[in-house]
N, CA and C atoms as an extended XYZ file, in Angstrom:
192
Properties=species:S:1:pos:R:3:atomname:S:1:resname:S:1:resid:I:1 pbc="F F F"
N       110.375      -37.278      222.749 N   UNK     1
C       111.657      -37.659      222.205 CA  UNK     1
C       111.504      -38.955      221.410 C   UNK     1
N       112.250      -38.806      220.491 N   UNK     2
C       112.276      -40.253      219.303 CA  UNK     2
C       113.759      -40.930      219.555 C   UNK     2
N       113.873      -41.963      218.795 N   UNK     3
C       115.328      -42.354      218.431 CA  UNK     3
C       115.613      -42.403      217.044 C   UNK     3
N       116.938      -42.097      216.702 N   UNK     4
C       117.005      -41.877      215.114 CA  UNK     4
C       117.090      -43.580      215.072 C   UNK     4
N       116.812      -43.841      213.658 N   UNK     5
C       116.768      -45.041      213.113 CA  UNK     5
C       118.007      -45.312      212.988 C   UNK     5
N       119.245      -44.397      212.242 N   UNK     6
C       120.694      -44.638      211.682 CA  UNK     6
C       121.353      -45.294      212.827 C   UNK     6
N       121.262      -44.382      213.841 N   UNK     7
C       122.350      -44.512      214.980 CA  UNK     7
C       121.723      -44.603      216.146 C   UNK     7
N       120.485      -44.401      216.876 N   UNK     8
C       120.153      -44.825      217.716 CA  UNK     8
C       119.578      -44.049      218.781 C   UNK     8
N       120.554      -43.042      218.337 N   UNK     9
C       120.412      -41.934      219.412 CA  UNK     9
C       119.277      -41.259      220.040 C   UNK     9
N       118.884      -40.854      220.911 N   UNK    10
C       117.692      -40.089      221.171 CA  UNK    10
C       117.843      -38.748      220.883 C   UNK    10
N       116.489      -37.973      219.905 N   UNK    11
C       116.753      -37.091      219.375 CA  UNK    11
C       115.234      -36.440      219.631 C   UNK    11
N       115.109      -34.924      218.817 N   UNK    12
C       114.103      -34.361      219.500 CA  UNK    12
C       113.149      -34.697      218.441 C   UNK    12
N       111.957      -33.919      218.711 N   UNK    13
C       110.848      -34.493      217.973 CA  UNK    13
C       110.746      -34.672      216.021 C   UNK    13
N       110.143      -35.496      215.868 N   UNK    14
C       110.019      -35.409      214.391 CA  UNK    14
C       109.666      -34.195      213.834 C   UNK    14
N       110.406      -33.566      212.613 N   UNK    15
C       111.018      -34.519      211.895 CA  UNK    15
C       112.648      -34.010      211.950 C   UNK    15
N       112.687      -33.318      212.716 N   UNK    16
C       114.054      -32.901      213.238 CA  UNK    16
C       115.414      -33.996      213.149 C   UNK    16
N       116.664      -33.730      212.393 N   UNK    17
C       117.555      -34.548      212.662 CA  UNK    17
C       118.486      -35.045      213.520 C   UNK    17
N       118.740      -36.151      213.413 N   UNK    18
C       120.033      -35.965      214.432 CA  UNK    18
C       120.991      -35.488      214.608 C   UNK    18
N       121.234      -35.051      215.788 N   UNK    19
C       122.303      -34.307      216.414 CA  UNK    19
C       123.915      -34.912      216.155 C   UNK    19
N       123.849      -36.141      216.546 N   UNK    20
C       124.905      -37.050      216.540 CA  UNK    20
C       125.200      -37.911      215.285 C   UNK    20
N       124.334      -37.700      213.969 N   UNK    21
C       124.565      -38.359      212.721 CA  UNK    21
C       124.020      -37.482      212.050 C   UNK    21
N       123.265      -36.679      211.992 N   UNK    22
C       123.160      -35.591      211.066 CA  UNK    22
C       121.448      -36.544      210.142 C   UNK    22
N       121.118      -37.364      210.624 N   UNK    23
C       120.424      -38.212      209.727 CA  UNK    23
C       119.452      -37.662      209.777 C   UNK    23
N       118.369      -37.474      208.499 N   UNK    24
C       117.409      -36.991      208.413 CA  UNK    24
C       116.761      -35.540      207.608 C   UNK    24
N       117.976      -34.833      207.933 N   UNK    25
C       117.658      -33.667      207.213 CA  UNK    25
C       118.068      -33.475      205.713 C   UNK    25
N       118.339      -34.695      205.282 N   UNK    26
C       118.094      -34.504      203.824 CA  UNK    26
C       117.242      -35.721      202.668 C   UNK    26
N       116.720      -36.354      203.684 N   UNK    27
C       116.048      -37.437      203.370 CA  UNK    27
C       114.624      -37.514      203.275 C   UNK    27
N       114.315      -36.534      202.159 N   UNK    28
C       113.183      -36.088      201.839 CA  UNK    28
C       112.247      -37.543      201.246 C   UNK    28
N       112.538      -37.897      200.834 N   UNK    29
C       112.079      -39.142      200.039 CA  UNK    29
C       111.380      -40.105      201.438 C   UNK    29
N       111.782      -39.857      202.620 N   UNK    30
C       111.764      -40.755      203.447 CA  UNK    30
C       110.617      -39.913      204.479 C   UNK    30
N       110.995      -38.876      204.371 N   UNK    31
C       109.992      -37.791      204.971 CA  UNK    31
C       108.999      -37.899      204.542 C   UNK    31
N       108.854      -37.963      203.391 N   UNK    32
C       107.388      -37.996      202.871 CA  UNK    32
C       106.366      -39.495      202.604 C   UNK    32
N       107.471      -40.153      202.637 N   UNK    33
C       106.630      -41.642      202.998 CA  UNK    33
C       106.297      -41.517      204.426 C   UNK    33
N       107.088      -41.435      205.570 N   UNK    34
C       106.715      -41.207      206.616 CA  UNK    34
C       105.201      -40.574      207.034 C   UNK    34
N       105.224      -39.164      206.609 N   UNK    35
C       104.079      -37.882      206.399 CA  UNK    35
C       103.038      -39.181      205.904 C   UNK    35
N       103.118      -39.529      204.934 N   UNK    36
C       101.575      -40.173      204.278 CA  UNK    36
C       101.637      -41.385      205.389 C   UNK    36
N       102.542      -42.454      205.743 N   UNK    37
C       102.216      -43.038      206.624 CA  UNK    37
C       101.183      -42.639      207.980 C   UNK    37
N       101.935      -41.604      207.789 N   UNK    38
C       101.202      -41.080      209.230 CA  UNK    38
C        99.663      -40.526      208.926 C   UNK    38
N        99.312      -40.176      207.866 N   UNK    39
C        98.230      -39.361      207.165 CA  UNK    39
C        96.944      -40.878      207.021 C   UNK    39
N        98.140      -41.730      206.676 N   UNK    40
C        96.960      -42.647      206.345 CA  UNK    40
C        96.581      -43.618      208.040 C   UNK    40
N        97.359      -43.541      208.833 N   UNK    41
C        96.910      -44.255      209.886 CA  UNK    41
C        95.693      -43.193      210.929 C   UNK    41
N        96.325      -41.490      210.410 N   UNK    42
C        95.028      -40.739      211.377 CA  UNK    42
C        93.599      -40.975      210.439 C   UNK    42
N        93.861      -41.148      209.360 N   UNK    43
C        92.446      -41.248      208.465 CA  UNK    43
C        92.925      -39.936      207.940 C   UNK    43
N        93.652      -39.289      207.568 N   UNK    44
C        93.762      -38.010      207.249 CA  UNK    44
C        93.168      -37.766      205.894 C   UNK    44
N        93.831      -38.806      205.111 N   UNK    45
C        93.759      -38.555      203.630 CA  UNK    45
C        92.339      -39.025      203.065 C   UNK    45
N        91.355      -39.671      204.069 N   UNK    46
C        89.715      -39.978      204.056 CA  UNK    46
C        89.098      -38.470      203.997 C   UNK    46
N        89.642      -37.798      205.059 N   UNK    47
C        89.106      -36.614      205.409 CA  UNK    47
C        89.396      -35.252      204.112 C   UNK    47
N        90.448      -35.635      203.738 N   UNK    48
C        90.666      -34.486      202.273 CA  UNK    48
C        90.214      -35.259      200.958 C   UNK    48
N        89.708      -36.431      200.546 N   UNK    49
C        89.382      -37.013      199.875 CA  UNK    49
C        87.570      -36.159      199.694 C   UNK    49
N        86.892      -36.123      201.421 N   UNK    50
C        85.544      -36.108      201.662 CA  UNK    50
C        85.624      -34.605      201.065 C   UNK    50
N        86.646      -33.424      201.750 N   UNK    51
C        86.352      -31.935      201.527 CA  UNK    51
C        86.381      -31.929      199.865 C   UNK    51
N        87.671      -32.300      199.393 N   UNK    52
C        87.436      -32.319      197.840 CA  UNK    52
C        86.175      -32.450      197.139 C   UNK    52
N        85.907      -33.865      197.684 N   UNK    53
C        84.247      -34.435      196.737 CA  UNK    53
C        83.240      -33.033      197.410 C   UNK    53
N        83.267      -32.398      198.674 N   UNK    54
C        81.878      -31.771      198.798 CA  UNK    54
C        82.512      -30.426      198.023 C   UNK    54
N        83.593      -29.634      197.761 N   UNK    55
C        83.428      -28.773      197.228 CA  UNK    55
C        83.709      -28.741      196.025 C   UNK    55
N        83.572      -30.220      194.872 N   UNK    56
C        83.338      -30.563      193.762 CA  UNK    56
C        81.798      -30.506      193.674 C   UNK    56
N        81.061      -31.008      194.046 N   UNK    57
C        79.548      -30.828      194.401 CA  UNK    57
C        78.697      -29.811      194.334 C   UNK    57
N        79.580      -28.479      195.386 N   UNK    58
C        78.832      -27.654      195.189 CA  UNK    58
C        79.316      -26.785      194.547 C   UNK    58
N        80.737      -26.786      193.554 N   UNK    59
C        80.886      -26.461      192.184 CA  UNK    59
C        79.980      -26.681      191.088 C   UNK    59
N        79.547      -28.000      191.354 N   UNK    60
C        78.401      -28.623      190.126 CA  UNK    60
C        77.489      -28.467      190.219 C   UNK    60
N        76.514      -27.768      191.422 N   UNK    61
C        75.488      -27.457      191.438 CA  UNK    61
C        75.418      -25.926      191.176 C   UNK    61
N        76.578      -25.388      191.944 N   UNK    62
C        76.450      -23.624      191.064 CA  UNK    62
C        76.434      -23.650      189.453 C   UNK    62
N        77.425      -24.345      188.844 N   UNK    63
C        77.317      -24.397      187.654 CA  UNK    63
C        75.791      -25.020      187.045 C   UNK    63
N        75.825      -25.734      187.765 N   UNK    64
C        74.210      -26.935      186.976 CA  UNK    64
C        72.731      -26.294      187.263 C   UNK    64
């Protein structure tokens, strides 16, 4: 369980809105800073950075 930011309330898991303010479910803009927040604290976006470069690589070596 989380608490919404607006109102306080305890609500169910991300990214689900609140029940009691409705907050969240249209606050895409905020969702998605969130998402990369979260992407960049697991290392996420290291890890799709690495798959990209290796299957750029072995694009360039089939071709080369």
């Amino acid at each position: 369980m989380t608490t919404c930011k607006k109102c306080g309330a305890r609500k169910g898991r991300w990214p689900r809105s609140c029940s009691r303010c409705r907050s969240g479910s249209s606050d895409r803009a905020e969702t998605a800073v969130e998402t990369a927040e979260l992407a960049a604290e697991l290392g996420l976006l290291g890890w799709i950075g690495r798959g990209v470069m290796t299957v750029v690589r072995l694009a360039l070596r089939t071709i080369g």
